[in-house]
FIGUBA-232822 format. One record per residue (C-alpha): residue number from 0; residue in three letters; x, y, z. Coordinates in steps of 0.5 Angstrom, whole numbers, plus 500, padded with zeros to 3 digits. Layout:
N
REC,i,aa,xx,yy,zz
REC,NUM,Ala,X,Y,Z $
...
! end
This chain:
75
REC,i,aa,xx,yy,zz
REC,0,Unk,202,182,515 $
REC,1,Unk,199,187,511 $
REC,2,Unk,200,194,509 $
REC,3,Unk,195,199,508 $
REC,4,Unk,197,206,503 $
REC,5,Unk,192,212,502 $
REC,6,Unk,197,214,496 $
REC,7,Unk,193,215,491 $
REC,8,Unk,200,214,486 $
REC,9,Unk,198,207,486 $
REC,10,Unk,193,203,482 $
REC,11,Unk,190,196,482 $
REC,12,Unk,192,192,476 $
REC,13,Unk,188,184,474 $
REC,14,Unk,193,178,471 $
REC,15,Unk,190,172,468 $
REC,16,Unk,192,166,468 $
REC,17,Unk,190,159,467 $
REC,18,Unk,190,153,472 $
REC,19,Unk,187,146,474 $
REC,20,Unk,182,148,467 $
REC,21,Unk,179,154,469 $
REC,22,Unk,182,161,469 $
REC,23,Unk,183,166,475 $
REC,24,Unk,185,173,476 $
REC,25,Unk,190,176,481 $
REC,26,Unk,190,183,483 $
REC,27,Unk,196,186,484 $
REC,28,Unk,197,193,488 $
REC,29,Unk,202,197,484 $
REC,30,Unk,205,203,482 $
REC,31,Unk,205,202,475 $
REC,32,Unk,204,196,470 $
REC,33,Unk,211,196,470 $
REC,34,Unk,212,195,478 $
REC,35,Unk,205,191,478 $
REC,36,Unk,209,186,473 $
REC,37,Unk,215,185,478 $
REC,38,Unk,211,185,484 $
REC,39,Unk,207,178,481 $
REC,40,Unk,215,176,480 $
REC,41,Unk,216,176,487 $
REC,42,Unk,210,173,490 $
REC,43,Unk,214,166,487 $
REC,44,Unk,218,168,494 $
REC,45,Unk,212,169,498 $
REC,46,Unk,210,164,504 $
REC,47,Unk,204,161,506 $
REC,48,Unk,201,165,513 $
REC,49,Unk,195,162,513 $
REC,50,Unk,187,163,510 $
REC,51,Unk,184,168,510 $
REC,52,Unk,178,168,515 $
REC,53,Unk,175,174,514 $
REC,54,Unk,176,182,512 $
REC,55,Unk,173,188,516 $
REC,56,Unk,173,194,512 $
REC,57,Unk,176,201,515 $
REC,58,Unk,170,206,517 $
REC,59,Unk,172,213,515 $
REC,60,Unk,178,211,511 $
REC,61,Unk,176,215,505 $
REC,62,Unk,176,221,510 $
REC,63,Unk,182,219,512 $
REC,64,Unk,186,220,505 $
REC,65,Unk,182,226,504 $
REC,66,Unk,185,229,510 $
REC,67,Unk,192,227,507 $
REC,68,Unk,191,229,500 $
REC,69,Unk,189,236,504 $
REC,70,Unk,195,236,508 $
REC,71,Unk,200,234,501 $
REC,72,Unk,197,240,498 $
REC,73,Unk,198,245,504 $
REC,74,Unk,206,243,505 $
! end
């Protein structure tokens, strides 16, 4: 399951790290350094769903948060 946010209060952040002889990085979706921190501390609870077969990229979801961005400023 995944969750898609047009907040724009939240950032990409990359963690490092070292495994089987090479280094990796992990980008984490949070709203602070912080909250990205404590969100790697959590994937210690997450579970296996399955591997990813493919992505599709969201036609116009740039429009989409333009219009919510719109709209926030309105109310």
């Amino acid at each position: 399951m995944a969750f898609v946010s047009f907040d724009n209060d939240f950032r990409r952040y990359l963690f490092e790290y070292r495994h089987d002889g090479a280094q990796w990085g992990i980008e984490i979706v949070a709203s602070s350094p912080d909250d990205a921190r404590e969100r790697l501390k959590a994937i210690s609870w997450a579970n296996y769903k399955g591997e990813v077969a493919a992505t599709i990229p969201v036609p116009g979801s740039r429009l989409l948060e333009r219009i919510q961005t719109f709209l926030r400023r309105r109310g």
